[in-house]
C-alpha positions in Angstrom: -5.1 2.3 -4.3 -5.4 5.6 -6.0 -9.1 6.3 -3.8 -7.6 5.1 -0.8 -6.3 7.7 2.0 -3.0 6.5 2.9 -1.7 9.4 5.8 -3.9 10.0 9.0 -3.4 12.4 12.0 -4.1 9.2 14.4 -3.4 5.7 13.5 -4.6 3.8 16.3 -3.8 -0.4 16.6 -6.5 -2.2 18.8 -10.2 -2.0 19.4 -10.1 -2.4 23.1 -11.9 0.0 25.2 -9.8 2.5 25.9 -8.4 2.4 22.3 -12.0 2.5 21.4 -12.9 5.9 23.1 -9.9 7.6 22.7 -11.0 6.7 18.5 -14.6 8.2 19.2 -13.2 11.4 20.7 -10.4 11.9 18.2 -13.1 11.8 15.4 -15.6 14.1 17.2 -12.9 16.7 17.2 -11.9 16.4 13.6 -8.9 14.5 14.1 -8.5 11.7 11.2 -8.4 8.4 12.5 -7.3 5.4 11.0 -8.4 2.4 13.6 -7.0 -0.5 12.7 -7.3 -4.6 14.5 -5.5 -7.9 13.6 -8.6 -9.6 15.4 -11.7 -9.7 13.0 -14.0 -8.9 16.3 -14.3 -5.9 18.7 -13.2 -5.1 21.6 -9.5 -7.3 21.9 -9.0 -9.0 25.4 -12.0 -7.3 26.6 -14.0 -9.1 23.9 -17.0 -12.0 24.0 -17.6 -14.9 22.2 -20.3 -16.9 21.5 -20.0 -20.6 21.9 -18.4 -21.4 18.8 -16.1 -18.6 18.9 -15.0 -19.2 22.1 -14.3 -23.3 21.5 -11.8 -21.6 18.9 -10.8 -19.0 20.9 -9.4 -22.1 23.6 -8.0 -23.8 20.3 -6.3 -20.9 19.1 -4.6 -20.4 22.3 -3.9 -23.8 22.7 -2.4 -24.6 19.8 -1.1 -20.7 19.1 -2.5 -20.4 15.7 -1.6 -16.7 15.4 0.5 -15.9 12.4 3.9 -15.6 13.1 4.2 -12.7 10.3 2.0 -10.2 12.6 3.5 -8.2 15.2 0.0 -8.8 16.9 0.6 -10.6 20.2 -3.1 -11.0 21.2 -2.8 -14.8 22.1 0.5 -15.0 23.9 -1.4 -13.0 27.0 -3.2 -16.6 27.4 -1.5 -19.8 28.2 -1.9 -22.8 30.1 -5.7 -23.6 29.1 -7.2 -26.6 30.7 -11.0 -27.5 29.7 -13.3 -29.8 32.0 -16.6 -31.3 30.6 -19.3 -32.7 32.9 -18.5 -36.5 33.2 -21.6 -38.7 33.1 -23.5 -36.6 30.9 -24.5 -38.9 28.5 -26.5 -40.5 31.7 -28.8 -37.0 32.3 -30.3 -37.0 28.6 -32.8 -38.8 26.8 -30.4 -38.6 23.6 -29.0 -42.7 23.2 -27.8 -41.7 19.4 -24.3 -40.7 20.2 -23.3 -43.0 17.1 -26.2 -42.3 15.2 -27.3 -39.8 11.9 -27.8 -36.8 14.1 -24.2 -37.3 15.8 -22.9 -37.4 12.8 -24.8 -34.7 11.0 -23.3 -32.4 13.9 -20.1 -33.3 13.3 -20.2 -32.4 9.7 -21.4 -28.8 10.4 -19.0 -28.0 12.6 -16.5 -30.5 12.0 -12.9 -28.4 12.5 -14.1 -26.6 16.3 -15.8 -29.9 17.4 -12.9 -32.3 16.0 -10.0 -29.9 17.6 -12.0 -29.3 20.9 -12.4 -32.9 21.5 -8.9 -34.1 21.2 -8.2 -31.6 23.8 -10.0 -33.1 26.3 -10.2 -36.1 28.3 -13.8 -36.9 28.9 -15.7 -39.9 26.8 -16.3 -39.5 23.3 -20.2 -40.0 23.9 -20.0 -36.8 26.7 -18.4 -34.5 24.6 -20.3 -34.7 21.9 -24.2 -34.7 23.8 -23.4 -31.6 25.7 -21.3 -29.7 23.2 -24.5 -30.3 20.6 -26.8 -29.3 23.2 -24.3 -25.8 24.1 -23.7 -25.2 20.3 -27.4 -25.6 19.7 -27.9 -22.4 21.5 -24.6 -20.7 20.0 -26.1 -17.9 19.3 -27.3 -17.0 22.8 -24.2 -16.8 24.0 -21.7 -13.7 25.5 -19.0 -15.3 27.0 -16.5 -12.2 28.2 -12.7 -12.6 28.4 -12.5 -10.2 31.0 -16.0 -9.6 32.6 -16.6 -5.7 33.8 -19.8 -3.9 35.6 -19.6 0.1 35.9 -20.6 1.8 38.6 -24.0 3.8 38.6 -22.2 6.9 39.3 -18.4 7.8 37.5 -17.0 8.6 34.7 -18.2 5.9 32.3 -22.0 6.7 32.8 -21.2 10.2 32.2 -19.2 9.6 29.2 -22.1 7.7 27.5 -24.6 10.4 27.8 -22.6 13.4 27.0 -21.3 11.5 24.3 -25.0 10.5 23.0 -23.9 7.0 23.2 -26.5 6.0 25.7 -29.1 4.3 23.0 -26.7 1.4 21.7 -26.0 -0.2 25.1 -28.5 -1.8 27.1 -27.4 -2.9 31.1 -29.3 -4.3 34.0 -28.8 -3.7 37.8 -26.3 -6.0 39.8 -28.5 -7.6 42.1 -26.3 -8.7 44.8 -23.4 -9.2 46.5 -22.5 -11.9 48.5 -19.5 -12.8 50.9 -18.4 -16.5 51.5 -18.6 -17.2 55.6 -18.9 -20.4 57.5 -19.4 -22.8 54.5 -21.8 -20.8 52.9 -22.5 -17.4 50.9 -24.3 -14.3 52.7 -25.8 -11.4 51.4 -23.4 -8.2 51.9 -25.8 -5.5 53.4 -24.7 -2.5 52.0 -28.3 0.3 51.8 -30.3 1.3 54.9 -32.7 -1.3 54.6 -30.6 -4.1 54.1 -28.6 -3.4 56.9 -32.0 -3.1 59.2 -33.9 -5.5 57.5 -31.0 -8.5 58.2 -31.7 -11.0 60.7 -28.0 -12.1 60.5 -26.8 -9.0 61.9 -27.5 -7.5 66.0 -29.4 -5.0 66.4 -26.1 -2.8 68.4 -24.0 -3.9 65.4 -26.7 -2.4 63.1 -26.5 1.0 64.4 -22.3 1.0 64.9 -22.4 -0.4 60.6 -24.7 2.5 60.0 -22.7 5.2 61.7 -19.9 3.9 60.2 -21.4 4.4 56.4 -22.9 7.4 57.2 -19.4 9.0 58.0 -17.5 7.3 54.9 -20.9 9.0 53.0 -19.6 12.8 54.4 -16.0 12.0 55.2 -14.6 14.5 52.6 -16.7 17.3 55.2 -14.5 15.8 58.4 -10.7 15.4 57.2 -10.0 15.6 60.8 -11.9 13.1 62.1 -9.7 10.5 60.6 -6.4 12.4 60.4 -4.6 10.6 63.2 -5.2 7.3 60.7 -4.5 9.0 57.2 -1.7 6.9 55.9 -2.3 3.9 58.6 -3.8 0.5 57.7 -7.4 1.5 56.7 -8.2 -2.5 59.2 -7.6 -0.2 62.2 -9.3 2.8 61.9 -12.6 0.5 60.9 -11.4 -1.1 64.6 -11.8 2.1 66.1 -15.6 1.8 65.2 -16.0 -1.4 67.3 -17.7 -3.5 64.7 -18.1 -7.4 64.9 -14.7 -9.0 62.8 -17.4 -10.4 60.6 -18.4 -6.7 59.6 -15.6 -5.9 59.8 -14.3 -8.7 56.8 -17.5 -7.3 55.0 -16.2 -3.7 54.8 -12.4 -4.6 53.7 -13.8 -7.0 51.4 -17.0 -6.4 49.6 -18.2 -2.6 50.3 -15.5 -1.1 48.0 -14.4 -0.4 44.7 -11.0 -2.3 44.8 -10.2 -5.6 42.6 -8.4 -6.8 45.4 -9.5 -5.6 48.9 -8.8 -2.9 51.2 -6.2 -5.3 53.4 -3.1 -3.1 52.5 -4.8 0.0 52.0 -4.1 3.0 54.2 -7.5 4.2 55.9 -7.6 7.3 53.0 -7.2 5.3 50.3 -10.1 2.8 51.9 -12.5 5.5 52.3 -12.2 6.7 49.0 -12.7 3.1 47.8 -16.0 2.4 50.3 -17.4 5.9 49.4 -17.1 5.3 45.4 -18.9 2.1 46.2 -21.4 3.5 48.5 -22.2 6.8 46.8 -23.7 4.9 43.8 -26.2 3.5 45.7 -30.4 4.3 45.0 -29.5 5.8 41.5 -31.1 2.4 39.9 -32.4 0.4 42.4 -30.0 -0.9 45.2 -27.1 -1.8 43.8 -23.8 0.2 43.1 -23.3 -1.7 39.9 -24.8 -2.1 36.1 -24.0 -4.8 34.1 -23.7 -4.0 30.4 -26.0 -6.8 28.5 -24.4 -9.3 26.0 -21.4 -9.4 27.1 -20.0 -5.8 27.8 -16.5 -5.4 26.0 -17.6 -6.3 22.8 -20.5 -4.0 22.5 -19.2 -1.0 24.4 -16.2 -0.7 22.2 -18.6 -1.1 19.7 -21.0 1.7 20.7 -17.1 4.4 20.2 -16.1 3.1 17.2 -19.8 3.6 15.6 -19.2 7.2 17.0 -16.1 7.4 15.3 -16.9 6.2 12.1 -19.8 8.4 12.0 -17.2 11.2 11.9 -15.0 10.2 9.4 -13.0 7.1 11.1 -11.7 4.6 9.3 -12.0 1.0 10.5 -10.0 -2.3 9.3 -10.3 -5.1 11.3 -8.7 -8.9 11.0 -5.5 -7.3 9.0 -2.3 -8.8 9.6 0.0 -6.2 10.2 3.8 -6.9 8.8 5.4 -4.1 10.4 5.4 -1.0 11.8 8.2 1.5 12.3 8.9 5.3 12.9 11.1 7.6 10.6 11.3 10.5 9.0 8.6 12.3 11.7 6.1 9.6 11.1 4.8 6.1 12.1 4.8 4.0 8.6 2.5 0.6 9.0 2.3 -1.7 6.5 -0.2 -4.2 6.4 -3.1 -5.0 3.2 -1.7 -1.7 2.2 0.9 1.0 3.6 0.0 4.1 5.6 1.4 6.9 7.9 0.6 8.5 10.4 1.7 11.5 12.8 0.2 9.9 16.1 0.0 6.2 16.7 -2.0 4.2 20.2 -1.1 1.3 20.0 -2.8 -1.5 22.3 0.2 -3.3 23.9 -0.5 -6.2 21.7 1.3 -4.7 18.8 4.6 -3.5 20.8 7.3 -5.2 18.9 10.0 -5.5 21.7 9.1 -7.7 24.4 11.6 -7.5 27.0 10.6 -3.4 27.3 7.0 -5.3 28.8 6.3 -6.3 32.8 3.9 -9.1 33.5 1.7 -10.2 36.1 -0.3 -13.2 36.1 -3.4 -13.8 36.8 -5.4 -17.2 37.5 -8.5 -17.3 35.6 -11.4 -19.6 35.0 -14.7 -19.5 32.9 -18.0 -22.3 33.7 -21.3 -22.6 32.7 -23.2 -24.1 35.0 -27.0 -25.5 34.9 -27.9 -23.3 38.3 -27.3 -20.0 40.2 -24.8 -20.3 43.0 -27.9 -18.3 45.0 -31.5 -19.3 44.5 -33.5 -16.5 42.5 -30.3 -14.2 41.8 -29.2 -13.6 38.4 -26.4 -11.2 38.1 -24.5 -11.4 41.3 -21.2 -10.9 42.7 -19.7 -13.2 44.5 -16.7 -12.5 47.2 -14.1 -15.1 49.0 -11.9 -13.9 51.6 -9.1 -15.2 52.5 -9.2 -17.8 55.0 -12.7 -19.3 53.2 -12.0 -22.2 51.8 -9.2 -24.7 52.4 -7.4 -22.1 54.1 -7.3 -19.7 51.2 -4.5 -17.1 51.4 -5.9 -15.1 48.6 -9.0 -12.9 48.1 -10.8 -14.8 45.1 -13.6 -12.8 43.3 -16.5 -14.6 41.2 -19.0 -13.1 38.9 -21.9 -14.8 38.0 -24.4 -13.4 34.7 -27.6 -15.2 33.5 -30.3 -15.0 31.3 -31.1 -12.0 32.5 -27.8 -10.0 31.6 -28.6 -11.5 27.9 -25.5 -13.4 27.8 -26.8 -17.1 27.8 -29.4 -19.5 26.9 -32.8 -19.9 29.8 -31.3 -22.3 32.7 -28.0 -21.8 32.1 -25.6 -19.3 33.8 -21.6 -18.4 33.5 -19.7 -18.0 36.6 -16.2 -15.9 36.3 -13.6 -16.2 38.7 -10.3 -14.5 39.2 -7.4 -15.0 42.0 -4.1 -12.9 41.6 -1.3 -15.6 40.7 1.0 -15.9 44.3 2.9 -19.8 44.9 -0.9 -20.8 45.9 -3.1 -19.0 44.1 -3.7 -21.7 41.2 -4.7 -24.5 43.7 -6.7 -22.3 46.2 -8.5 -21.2 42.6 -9.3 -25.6 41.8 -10.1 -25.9 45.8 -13.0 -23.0 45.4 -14.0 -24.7 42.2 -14.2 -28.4 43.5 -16.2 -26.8 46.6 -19.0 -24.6 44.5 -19.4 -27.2 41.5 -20.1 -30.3 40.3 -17.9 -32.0 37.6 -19.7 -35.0 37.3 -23.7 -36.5 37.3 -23.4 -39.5 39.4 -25.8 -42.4 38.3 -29.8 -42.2 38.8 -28.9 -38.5 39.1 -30.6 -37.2 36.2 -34.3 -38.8 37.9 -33.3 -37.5 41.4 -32.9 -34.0 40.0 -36.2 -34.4 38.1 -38.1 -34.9 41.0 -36.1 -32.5 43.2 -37.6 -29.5 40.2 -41.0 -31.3 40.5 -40.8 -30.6 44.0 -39.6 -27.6 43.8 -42.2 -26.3 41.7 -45.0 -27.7 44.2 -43.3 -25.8 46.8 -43.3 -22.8 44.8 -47.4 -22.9 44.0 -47.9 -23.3 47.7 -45.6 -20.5 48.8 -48.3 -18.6 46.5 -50.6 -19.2 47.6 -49.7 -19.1 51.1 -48.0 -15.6 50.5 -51.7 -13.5 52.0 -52.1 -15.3 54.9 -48.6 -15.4 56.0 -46.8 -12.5 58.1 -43.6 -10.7 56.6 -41.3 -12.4 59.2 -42.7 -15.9 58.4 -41.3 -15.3 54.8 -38.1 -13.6 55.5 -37.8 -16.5 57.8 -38.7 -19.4 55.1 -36.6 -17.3 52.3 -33.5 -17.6 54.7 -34.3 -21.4 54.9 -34.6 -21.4 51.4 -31.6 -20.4 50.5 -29.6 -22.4 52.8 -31.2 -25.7 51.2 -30.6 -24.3 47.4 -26.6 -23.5 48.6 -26.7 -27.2 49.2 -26.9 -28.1 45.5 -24.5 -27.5 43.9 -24.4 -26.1 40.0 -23.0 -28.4 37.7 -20.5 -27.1 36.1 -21.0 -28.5 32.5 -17.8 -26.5 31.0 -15.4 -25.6 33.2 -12.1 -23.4 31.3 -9.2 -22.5 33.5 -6.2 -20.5 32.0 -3.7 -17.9 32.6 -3.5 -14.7 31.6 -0.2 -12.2 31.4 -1.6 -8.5 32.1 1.0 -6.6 30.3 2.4 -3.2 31.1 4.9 -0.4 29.8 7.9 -0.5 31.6 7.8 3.9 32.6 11.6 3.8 32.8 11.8 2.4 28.9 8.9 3.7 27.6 7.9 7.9 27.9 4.7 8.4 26.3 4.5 12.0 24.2 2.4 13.3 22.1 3.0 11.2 19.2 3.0 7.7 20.8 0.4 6.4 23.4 0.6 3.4 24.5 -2.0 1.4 26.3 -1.9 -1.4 29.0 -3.9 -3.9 29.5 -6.8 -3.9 31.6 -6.3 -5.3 35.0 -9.1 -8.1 35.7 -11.5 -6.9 38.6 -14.9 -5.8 39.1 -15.5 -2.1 37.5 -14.1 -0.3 34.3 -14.0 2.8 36.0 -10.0 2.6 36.0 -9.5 2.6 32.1 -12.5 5.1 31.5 -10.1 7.5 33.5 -6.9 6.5 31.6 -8.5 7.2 28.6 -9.9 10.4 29.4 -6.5 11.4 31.1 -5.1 10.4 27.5 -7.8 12.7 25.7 -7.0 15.5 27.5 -2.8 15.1 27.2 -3.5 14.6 23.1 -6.1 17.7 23.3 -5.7 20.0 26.2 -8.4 22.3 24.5 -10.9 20.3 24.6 -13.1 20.7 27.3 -16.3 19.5 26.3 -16.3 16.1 26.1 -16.1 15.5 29.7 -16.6 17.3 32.6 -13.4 17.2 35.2 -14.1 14.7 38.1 -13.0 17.0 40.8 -16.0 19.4 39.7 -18.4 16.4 39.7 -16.9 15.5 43.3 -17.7 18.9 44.6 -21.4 18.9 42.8 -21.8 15.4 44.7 -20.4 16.3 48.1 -22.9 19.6 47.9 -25.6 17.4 47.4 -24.8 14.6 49.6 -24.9 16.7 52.8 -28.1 17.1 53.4 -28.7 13.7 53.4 -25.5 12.8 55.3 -27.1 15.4 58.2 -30.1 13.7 58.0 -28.3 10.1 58.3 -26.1 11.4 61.2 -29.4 13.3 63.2 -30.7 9.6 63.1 -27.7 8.2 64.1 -27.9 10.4 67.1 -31.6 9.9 67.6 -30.3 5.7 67.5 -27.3 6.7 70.4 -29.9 8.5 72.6 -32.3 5.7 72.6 -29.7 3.1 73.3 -28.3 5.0 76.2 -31.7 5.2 77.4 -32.4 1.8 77.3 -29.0 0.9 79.1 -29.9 3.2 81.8 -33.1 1.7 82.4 -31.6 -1.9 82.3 -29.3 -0.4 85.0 -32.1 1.3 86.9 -34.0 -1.8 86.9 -31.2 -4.4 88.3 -30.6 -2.1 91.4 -34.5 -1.9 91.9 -34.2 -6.0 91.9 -31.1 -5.4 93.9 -33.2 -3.3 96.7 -36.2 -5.6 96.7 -33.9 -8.7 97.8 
């Protein structure tokens, strides 16, 4: 004990993300940190398992194994965990030894997860134990996120990484798509120039009002008075005022934004702001607005910070049970393996010891792993369900899907995320989207059928190759359309299928006050970008350290830098708006011209 530092500047409870960067910068800037976790992973409900882990992570928060003698609450922000295993799965393998010695030596090795996991679900004996041996033979391969985020390829977190040299231990990989659920089936969101022209699903009139549309929202900061009538009106009606078809219309409120829940109840400034953050990180990689960090995000980006902080002189504890914690005497004394003090504490809201000081608001979650893509050749995807969709939906439902290509799972296999904000409805619209975009069960004879539907597949495939020369580029737009209509009709089978709950906890801001020796920090709201609790944490940083400037450049400067070298383009973009206007007036015209010519002739 004698070697052992015992007082800090910064005691900080929780490896989150935010907790996680806030530890980094502390360190850089010769604060001494103490970082301390009652998990023994990274990363807290932002975390990712593999297969194993997660199988105990369901137990754990099934059966609430966490020690009553921690203050940590990390499991009580789950509850009401149901788990779904393909039925009939026994019928899709070659494997008839369910009772045999390889069964069995299975069992043995990981006899407490399988044992516990089975008794908590109601398939048959022989289909739990095939598929989990076939999933826990891969264990390793798998990322499975409790609360999957992308970032955007323009904000706060990309420039965080690289000014914080950070930019080496991550590895991410381009969204691919994003896709909107209409008429019983999911379409491509067109979002760049050349998806909007290159669509066949869109007219070519609705094409040029789309693209005047995100031209403006690209300059819009310029033209504060072209929109000033609508400021702090419903951001639905000014998009009216552009005449676009209700479908594009769905598309913009829905999908081509940066909010977790739509822009239905946003006012048209807080819309634009949303569209342009989405929009103005387009072409940087590729044509997506988003990167997905690889193997499972949370785990590894809070990671990357607290390998930055302990590189200057953090201290790091994780898996300690933490008995108590109290302020006196000027300090915050925490006693846990061994007793400390500190002059600061952040504190994830995990470790906040009075409850009834904490709001709530639920969420309706659920994790599967399914043998397919919801969209043929499309890995990491983003897929969007508007209200109205599905069974009469009154809820915006969001789904994220990650593959082998966002290294999170074995070849063939993909998880599929999906989030609903909890409402009197919510839970069942989430089981209705489910029931419609999975299977739960391999009927009999399947197994053959499928085999034959991949041979066929395949043949198709070496044809289309070597068909690809002599064919012209609208004859394969055309058979990839058709494509993907037939591979929507198969569904994936959803071989695990985890539905739960989660609490998102927050500070109640008339009970709580942060200053300058107590931070506390919320938890992350589930949705599609981390962009949110980058700027919390930054916003922290600077309130702990208002001189320090380095770290981070403000984001009103970065704005300006961006506006200044988006207007060029955004001329250029309107000039061929124009040129588009001229044309189509001049083509009216002539139609005009023309019927009064017939007109005169009869």
């Amino acid at each position: 004990m004698e070697d052992i530092k015992t007082h800090y500047d910064y005691i900080i409870l929780g490896t989150g993300i935010q907790e996680s960067i806030l530890a980094s910068a502390l360190s850089r800037n010769k604060r001494s940190v103490l970082h301390i976790d009652g998990n023994e992973f990274y990363g807290g409900n932002e975390c990712s398992f593999n297969f194993k882990e997660f199988l105990e992570w369901i137990m754990a928060v099934k059966n609430n194994t966490q020690s009553k003698d921690t203050i940590n609450k990390f499991y009580d922000t789950y509850r009401d965990i149901n788990v779904n295993i393909l039925s009939g799965y026994t019928s899709k393998t070659n494997e008839t030894e369910t009772e045999g010695t390889n069964i069995n030596k299975f069992t043995q090795q990981n006899n407490q997860t399988v044992e516990e996991f089975i008794k908590q679900t109601q398939n048959s004996f022989e289909d739990k134990l095939v598929l989990l041996k076939e999933l826990i033979k891969d264990n390793r391969q798998y990322y499975i996120s409790l609360l999957p985020k992308m970032a955007y390829c323009r904000g706060p977190f990309i420039d965080l990484l690289v000014k914080a040299g950070l930019g080496n231990y991550l590895e991410f990989r381009s969204m691919e798509k994003t896709f909107i659920y209409n008429n019983n089936k999911f379409e491509h969101v067109p979002c760049t120039k050349e998806d909007v022209f290159n669509s066949k699903q869109i007219k070519v009139i609705e094409k040029r009002k789309l693209m005047k549309f995100l031209t403006f929202v690209m300059g819009y900061r310029l033209e504060p008075e072209a929109y000033a009538e609508y400021k702090d009106k419903p951001y639905s009606e000014y998009i009216k005022t552009y005449k676009l078809d209700p479908k594009l219309q769905q598309v913009i409120l829905q999908a081509i934004n940066d909010s977790d829940e739509g822009l239905n109840d946003a006012t048209t400034e807080e819309g634009l702001k949303s569209t342009y953050k989405y929009l103005k990180s387009l072409g940087k990689w590729g044509n997506s607005p988003l990167i997905c960090p690889l193997y499972g995000g949370g785990s590894e980006i809070s990671q990357a910070f607290c390998r930055s902080c302990a590189v200057y002189g953090g201290v790091y504890m994780l898996g300690q049970t933490i008995n108590s914690l109290e302020y006196k005497d000027n300090q915050y004394h925490l006693s846990c393996e061994y007793n400390f003090t500190s002059d600061h504490l952040i504190s994830s809201i995990d470790y906040l010891k009075d409850t009834s000081d904490i709001e709530t608001e639920d969420y309706y979650k659920a994790i599967i792993i399914t043998d397919r893509s919801l969209q043929k050749d499309v890995d990491i995807s983003i897929y969007v369900i508007p209200p109205n969709s599905i069974n009469n939906n009154k809820n915006r439902i969001l789904l994220i899907q990650q593959g082998y290509e966002a290294n999170c799972c074995p070849k063939s296999k993909y998880i599929v995320y999906l989030c609903v904000k909890a409402t009197n409805s919510s839970k069942e619209e989430l089981e209705n989207v489910i029931h419609q975009l999975f299977d739960d069960k391999i009927e009999e004879n399947e197994a053959e059928k499928e085999k034959e539907t991949e041979n066929n597949d395949k043949e198709e495939e070496e044809k289309e190759e070597d068909n690809e020369d002599e064919e012209d580029d609208d004859d394969e737009d055309d058979e990839d359309e058709d494509d993907d209509e037939e591979e929507s009709i198969v569904k994936p089978k959803a071989y695990l299928t985890v539905t739960f709950t989660q609490s998102i906890r927050k500070q109640k801001e008339s009970k709580f006050k942060n200053s300058d020796s107590l931070i506390v920090i919320n938890d992350v709201l589930p949705g599609l970008a981390m962009e949110e609790s980058i700027e919390s944490s930054l916003s922290i940083f600077r309130q702990l350290c208002p001189e320090v400037k380095e770290i981070y450049t403000e984001p009103k400067e970065e704005e300006e830098e961006e506006v200044k070298e988006n207007e060029e383009e955004v001329k250029e973009d309107k000039e061929e708006v124009k040129e588009d206007e001229v044309k189509e007036e001049e083509e009216n015209k002539n139609e005009i011209n023309d019927e009064k010519e017939k007109k005169d002739e009869n």
